[in-house]
Biotite code that builds the C-alpha atoms (Angstrom):
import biotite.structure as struc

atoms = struc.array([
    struc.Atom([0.000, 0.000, 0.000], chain_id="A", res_id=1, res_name="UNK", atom_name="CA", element="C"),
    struc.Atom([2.931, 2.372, 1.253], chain_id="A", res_id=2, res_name="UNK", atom_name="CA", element="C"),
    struc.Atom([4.449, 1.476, -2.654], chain_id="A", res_id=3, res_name="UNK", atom_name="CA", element="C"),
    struc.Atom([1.358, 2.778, -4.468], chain_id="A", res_id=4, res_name="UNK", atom_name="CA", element="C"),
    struc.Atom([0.868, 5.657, -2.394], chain_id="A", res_id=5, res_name="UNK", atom_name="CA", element="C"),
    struc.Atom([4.708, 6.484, -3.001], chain_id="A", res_id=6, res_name="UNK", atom_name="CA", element="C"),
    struc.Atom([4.639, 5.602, -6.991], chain_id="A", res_id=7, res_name="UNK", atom_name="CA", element="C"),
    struc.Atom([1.155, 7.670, -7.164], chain_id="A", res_id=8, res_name="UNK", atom_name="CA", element="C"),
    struc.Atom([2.780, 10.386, -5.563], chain_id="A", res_id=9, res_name="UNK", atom_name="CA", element="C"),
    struc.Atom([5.693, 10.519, -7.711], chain_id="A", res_id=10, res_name="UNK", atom_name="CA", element="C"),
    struc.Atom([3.810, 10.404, -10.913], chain_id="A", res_id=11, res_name="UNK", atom_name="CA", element="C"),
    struc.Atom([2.157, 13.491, -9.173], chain_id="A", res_id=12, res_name="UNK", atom_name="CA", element="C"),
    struc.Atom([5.145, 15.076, -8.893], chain_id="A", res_id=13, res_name="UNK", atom_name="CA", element="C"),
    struc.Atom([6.501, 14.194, -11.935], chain_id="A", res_id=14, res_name="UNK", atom_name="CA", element="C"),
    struc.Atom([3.325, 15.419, -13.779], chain_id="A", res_id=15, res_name="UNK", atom_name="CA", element="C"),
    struc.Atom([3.920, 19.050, -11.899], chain_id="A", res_id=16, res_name="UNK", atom_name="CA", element="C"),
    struc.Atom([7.183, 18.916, -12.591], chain_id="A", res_id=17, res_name="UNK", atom_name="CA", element="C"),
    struc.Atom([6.609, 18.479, -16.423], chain_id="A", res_id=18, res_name="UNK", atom_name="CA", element="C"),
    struc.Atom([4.008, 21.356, -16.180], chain_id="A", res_id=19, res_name="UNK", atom_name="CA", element="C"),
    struc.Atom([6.751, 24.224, -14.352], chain_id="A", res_id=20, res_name="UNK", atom_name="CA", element="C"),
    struc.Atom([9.513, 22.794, -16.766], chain_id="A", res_id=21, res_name="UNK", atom_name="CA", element="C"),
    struc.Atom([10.714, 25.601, -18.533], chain_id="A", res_id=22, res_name="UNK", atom_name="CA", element="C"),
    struc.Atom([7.160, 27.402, -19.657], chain_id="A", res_id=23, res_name="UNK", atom_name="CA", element="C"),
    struc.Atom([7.936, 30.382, -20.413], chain_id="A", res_id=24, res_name="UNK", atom_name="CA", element="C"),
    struc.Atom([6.181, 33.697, -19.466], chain_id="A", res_id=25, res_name="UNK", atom_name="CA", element="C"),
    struc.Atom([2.962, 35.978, -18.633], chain_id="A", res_id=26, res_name="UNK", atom_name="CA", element="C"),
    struc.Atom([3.043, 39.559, -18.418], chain_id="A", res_id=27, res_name="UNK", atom_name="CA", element="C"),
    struc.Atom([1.902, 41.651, -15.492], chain_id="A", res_id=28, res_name="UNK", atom_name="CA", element="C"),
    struc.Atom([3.194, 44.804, -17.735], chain_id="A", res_id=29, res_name="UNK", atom_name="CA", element="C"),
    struc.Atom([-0.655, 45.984, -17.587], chain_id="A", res_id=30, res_name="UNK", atom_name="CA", element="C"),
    struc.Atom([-1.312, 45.709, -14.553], chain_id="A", res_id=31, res_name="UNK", atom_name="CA", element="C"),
    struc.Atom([0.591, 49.595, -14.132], chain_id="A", res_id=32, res_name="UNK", atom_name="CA", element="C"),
    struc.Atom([-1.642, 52.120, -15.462], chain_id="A", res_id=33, res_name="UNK", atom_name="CA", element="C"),
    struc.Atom([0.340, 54.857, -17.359], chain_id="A", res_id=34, res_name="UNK", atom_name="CA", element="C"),
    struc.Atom([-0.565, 57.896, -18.954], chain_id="A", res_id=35, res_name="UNK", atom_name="CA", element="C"),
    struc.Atom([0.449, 55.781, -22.382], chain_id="A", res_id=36, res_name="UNK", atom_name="CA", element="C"),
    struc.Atom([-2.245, 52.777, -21.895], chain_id="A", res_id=37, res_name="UNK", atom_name="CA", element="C"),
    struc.Atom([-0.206, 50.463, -24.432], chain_id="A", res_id=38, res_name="UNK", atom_name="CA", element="C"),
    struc.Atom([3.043, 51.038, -22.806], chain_id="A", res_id=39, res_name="UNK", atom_name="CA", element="C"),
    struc.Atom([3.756, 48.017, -20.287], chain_id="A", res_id=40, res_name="UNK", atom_name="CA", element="C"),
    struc.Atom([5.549, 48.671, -17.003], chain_id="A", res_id=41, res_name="UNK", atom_name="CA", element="C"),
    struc.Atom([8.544, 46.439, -16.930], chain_id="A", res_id=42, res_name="UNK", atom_name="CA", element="C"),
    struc.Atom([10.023, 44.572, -13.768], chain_id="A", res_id=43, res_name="UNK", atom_name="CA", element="C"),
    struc.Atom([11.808, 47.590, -12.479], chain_id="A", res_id=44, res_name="UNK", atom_name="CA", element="C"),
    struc.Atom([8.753, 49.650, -12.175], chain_id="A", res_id=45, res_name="UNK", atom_name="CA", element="C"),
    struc.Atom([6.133, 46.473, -10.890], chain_id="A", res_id=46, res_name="UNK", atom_name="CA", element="C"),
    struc.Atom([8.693, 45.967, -8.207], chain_id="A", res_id=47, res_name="UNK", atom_name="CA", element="C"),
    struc.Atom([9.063, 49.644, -7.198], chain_id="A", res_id=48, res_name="UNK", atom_name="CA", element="C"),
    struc.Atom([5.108, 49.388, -7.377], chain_id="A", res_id=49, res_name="UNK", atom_name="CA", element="C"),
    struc.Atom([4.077, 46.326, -5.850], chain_id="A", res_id=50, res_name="UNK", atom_name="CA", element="C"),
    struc.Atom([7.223, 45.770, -3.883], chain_id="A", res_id=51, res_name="UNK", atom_name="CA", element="C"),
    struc.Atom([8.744, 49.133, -2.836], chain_id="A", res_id=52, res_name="UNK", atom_name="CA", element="C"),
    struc.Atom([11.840, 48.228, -3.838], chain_id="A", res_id=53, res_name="UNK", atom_name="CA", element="C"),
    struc.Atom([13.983, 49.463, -5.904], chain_id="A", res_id=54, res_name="UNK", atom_name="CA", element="C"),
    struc.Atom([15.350, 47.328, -8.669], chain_id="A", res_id=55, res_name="UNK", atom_name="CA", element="C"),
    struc.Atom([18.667, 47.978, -10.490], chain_id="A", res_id=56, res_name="UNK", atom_name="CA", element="C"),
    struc.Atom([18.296, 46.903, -14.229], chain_id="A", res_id=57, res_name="UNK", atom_name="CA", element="C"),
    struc.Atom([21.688, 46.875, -16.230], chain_id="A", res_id=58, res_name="UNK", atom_name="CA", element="C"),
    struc.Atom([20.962, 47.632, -20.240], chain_id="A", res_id=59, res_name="UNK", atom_name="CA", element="C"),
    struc.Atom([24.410, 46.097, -20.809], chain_id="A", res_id=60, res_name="UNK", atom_name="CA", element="C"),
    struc.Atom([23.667, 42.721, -18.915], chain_id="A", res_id=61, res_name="UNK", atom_name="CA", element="C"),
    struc.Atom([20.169, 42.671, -20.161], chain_id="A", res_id=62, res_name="UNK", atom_name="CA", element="C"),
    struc.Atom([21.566, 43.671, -24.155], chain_id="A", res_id=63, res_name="UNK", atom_name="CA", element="C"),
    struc.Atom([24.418, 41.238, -23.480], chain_id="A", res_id=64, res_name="UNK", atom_name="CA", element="C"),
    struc.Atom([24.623, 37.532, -25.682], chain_id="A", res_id=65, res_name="UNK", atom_name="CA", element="C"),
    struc.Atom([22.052, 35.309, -23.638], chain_id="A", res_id=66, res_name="UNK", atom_name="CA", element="C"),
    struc.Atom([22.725, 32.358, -26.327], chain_id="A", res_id=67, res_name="UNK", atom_name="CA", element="C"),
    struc.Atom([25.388, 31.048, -24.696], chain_id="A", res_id=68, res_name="UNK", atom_name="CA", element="C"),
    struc.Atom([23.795, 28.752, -22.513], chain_id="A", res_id=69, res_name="UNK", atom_name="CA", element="C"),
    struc.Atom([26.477, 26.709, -21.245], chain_id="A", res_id=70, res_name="UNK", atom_name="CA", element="C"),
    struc.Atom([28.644, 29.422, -20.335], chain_id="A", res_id=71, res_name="UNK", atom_name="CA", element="C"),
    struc.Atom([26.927, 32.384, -19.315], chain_id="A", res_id=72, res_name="UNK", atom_name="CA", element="C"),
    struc.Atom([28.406, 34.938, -16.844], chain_id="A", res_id=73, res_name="UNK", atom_name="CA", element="C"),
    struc.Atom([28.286, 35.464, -13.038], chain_id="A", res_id=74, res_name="UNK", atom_name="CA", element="C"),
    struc.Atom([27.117, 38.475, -13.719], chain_id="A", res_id=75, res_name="UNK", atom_name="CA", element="C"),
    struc.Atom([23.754, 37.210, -16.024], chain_id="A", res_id=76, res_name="UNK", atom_name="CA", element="C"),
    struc.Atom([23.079, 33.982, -14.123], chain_id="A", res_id=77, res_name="UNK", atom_name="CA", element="C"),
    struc.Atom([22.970, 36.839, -11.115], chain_id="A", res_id=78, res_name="UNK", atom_name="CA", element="C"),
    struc.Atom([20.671, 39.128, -13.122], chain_id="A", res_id=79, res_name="UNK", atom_name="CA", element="C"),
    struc.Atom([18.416, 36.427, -14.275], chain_id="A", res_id=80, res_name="UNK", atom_name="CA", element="C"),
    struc.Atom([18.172, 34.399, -11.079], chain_id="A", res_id=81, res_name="UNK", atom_name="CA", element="C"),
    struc.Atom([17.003, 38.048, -9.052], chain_id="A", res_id=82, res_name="UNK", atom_name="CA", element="C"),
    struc.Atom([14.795, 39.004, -12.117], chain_id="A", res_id=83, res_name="UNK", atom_name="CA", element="C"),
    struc.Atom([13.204, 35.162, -11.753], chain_id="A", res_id=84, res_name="UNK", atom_name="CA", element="C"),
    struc.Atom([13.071, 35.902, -7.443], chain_id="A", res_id=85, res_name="UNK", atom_name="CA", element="C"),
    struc.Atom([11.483, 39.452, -8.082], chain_id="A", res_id=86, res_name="UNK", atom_name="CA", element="C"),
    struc.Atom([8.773, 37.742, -10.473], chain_id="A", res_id=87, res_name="UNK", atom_name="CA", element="C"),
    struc.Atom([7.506, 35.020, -7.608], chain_id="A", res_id=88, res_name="UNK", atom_name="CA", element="C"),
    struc.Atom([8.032, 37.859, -5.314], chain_id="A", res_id=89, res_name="UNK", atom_name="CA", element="C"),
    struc.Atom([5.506, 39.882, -7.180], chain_id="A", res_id=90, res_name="UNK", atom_name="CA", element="C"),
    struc.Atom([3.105, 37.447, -8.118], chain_id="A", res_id=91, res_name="UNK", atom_name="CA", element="C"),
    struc.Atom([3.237, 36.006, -4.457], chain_id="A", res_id=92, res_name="UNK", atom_name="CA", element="C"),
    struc.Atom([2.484, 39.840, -2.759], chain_id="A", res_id=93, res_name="UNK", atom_name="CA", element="C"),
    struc.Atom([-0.645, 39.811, -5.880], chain_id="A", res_id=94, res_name="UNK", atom_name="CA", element="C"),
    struc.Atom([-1.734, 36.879, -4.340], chain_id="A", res_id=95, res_name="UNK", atom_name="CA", element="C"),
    struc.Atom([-2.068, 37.596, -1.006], chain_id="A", res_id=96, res_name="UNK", atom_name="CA", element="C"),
    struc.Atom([-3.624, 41.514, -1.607], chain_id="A", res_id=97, res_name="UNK", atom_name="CA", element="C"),
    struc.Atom([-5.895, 39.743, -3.793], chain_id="A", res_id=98, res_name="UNK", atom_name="CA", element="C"),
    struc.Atom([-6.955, 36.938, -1.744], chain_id="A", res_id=99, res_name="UNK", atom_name="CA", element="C"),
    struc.Atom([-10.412, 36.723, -0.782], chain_id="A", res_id=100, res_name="UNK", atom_name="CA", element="C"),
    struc.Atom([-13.346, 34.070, -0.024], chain_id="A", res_id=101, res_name="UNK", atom_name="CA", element="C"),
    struc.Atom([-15.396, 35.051, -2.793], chain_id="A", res_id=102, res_name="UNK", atom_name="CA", element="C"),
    struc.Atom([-13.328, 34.803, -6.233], chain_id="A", res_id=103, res_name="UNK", atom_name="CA", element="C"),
    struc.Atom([-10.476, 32.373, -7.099], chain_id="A", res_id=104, res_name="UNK", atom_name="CA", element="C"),
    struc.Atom([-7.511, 34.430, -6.541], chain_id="A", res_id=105, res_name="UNK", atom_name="CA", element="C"),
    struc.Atom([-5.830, 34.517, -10.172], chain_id="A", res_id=106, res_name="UNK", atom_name="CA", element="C"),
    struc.Atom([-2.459, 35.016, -8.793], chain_id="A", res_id=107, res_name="UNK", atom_name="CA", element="C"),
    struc.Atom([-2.696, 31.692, -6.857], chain_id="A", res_id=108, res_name="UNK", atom_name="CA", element="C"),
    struc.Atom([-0.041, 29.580, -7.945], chain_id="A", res_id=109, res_name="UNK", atom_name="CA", element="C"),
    struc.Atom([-1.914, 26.237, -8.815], chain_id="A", res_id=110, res_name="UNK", atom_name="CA", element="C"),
    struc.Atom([-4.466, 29.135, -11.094], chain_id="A", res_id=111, res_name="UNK", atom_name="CA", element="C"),
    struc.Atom([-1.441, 30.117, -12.403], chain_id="A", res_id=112, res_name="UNK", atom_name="CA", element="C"),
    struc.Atom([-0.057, 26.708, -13.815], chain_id="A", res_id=113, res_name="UNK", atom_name="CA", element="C"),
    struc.Atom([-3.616, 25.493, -14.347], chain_id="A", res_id=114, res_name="UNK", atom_name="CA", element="C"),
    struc.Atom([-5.068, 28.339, -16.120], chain_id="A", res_id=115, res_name="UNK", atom_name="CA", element="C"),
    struc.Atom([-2.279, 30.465, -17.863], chain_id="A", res_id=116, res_name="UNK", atom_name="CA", element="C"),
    struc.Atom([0.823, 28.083, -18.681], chain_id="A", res_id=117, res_name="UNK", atom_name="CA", element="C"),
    struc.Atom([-0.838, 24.636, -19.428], chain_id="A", res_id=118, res_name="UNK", atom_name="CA", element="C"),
    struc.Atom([-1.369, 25.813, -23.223], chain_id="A", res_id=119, res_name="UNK", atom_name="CA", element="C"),
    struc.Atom([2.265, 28.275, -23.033], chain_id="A", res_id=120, res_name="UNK", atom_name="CA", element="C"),
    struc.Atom([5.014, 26.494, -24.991], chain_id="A", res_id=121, res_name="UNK", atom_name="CA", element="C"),
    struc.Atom([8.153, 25.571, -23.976], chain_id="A", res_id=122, res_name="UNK", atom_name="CA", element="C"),
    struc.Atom([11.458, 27.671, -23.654], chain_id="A", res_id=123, res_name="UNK", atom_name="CA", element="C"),
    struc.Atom([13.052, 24.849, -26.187], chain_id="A", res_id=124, res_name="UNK", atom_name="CA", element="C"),
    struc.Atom([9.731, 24.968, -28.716], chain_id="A", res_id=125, res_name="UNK", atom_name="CA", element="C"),
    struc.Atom([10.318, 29.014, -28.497], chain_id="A", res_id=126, res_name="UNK", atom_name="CA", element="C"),
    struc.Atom([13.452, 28.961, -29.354], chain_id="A", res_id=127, res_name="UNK", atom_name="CA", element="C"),
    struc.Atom([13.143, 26.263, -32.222], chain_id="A", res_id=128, res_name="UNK", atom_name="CA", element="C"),
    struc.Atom([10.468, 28.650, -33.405], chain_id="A", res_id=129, res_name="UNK", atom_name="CA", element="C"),
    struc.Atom([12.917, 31.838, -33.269], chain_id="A", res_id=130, res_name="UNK", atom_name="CA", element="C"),
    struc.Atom([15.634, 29.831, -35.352], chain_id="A", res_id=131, res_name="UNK", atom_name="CA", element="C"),
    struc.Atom([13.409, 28.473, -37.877], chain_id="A", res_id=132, res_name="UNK", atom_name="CA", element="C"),
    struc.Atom([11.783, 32.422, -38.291], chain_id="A", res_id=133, res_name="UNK", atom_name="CA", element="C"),
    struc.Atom([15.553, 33.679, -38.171], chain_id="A", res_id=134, res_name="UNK", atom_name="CA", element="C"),
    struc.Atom([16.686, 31.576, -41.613], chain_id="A", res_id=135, res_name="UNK", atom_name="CA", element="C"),
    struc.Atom([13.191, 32.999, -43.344], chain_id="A", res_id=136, res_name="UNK", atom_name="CA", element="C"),
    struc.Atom([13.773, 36.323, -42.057], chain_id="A", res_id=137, res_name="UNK", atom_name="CA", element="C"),
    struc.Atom([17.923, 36.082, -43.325], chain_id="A", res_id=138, res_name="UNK", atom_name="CA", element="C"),
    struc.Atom([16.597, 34.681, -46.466], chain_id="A", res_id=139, res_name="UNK", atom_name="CA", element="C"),
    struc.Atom([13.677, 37.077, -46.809], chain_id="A", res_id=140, res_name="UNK", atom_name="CA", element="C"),
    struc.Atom([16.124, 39.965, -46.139], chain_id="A", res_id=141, res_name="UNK", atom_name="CA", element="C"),
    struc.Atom([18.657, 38.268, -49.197], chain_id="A", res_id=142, res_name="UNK", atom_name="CA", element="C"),
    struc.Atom([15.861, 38.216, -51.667], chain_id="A", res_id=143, res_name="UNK", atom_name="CA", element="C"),
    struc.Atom([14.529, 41.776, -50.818], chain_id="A", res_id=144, res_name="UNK", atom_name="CA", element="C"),
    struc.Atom([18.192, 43.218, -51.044], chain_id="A", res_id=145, res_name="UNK", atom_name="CA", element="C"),
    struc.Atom([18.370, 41.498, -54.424], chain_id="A", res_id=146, res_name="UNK", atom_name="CA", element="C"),
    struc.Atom([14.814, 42.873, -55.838], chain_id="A", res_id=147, res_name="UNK", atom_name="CA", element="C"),
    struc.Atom([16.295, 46.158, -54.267], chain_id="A", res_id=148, res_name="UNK", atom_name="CA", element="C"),
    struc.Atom([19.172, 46.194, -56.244], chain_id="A", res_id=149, res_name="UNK", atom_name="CA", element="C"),
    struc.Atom([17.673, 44.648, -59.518], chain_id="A", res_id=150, res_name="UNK", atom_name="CA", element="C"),
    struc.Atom([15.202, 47.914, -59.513], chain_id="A", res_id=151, res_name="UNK", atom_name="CA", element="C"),
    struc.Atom([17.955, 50.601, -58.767], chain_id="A", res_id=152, res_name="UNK", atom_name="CA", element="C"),
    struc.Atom([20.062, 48.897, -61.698], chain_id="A", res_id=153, res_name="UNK", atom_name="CA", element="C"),
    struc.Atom([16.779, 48.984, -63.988], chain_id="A", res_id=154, res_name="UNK", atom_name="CA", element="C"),
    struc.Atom([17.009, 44.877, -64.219], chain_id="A", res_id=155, res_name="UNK", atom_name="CA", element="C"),
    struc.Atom([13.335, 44.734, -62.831], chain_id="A", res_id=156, res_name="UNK", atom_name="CA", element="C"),
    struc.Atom([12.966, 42.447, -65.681], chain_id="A", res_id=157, res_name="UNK", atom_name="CA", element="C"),
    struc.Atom([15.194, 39.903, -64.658], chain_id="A", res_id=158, res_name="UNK", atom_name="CA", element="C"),
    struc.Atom([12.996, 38.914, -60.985], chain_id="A", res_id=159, res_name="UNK", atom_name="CA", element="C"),
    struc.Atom([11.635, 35.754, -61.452], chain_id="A", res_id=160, res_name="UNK", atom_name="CA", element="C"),
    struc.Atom([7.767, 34.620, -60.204], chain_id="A", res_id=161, res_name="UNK", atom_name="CA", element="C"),
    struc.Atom([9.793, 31.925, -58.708], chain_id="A", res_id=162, res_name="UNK", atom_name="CA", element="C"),
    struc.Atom([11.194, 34.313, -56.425], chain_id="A", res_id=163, res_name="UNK", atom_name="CA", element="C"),
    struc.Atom([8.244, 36.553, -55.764], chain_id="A", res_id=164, res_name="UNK", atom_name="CA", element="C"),
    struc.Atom([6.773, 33.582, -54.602], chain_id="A", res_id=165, res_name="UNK", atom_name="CA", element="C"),
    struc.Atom([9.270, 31.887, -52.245], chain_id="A", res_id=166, res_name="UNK", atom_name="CA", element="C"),
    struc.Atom([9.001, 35.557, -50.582], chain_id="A", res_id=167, res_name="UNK", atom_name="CA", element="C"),
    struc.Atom([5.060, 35.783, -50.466], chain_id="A", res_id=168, res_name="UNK", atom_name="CA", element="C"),
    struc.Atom([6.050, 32.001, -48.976], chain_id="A", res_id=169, res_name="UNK", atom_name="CA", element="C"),
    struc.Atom([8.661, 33.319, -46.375], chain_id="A", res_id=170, res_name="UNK", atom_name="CA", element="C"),
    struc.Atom([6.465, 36.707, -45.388], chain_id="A", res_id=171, res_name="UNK", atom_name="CA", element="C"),
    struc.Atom([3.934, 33.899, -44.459], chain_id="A", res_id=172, res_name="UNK", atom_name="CA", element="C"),
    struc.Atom([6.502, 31.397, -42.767], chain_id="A", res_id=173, res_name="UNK", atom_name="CA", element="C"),
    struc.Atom([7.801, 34.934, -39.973], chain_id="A", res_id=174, res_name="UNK", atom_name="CA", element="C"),
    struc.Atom([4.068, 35.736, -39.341], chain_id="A", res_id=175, res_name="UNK", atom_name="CA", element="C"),
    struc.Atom([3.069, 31.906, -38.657], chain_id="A", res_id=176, res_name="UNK", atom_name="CA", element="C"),
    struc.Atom([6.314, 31.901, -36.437], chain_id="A", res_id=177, res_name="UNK", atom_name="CA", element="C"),
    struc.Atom([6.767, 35.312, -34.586], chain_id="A", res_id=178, res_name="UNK", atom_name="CA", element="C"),
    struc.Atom([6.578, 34.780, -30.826], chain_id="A", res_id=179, res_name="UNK", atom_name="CA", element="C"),
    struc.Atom([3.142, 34.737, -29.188], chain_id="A", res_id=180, res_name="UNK", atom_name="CA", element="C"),
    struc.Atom([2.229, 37.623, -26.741], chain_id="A", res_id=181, res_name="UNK", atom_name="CA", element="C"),
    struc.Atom([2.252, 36.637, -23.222], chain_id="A", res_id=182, res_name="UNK", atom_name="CA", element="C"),
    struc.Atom([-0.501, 36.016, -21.098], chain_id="A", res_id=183, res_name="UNK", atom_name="CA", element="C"),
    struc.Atom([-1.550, 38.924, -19.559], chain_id="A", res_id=184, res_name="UNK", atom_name="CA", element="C"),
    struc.Atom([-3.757, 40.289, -16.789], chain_id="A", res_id=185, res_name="UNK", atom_name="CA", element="C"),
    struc.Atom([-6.374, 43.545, -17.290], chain_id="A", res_id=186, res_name="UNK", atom_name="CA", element="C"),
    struc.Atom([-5.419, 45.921, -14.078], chain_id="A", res_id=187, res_name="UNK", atom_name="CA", element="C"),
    struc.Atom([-9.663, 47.064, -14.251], chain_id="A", res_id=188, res_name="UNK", atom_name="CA", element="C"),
    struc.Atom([-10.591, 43.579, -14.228], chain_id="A", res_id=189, res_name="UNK", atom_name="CA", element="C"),
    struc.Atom([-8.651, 42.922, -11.067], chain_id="A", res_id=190, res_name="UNK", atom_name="CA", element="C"),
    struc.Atom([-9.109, 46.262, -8.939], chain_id="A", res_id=191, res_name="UNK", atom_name="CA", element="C"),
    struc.Atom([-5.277, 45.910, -7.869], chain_id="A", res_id=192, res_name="UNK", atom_name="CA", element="C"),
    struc.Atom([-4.978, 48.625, -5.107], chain_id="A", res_id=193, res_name="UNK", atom_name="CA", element="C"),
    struc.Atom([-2.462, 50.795, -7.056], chain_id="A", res_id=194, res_name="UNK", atom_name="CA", element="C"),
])
């Protein structure tokens, strides 16, 4: 009995596991009204909001090569690991100024995962997607630069159907694989006190 109970609890485990493995994002941006309603607050400003604190944000750590995943820096694993304790820090204080007996509490962690990241994809299926738009977008680019300089040298003429076609084909290929927005939350739906 004590070996089903610990193999049913495992395959829990491993089932939540599989759900927080890398999903990747949702954006409280909205959830800070500004004068400029479809400008989102980043982290700096939700934590200086929601947190009162104040958070340093480097544009040269942030702009720097993130690619490298084996070998990134002290200094990024540092920014992304305080970015990443800033986030739960946030959504945690949302959930608990939110919290009430009437309405599921949206911030709640198990909402969270249940409602907002079960359909997300992963990190790795992002980032296949971002290399497979990259070579269209390269490509695209190639093929534009060459219609570009066929008109300027008055071979206009000499572009083929062929290759009108294969960029009617790649213009479809980057809109089918640009990055999905992030879920996000309304700040008037959820009366947020600030």
């Amino acid at each position: 009995s004590s070996s089903s109970s610990s193999s049913s609890s495992s395959s829990s485990s491993l089932e939540e596991e599989k759900i927080y493995k890398l999903k990747s994002r949702f954006d409280l941006g909205c959830t800070i009204t500004d004068s400029n309603k479809s400008k989102r607050a980043g982290l700096a400003k939700l934590a200086s909001s929601i947190l009162h604190v104040t958070l340093p944000k480097s544009k040269k750590v942030a702009m720097s090569n993130w690619h490298e995943h084996p070998s990134l820096s002290q200094t990024q694993i540092a920014y992304a690991a305080r970015d990443a304790w800033v986030s739960a820090a946030i959504a945690d204080t949302l959930h608990e100024c939110c919290c009430n007996d009437e309405d599921v509490n949206v911030f709640d962690a198990q909402v969270l995962i249940n409602d907002l990241f079960k359909n997300e994809a992963t990190l790795e299926e992002m980032d296949e997607r971002a290399k497979k738009r990259k070579v269209a977008v390269l490509e695209f680019k190639e093929l534009k630069e060459r219609q570009k300089e066929m008109e300027e040298s008055g071979n206009k003429e000499n572009w083929s159907k062929e290759e009108e076609e294969r960029m009617k084909e790649l213009w479809s290929i980057m809109r089918e694989l640009r990055p999905p927005p992030p879920p996000s939350f309304d700040n008037e739906g959820l009366g947020l006190p600030f």
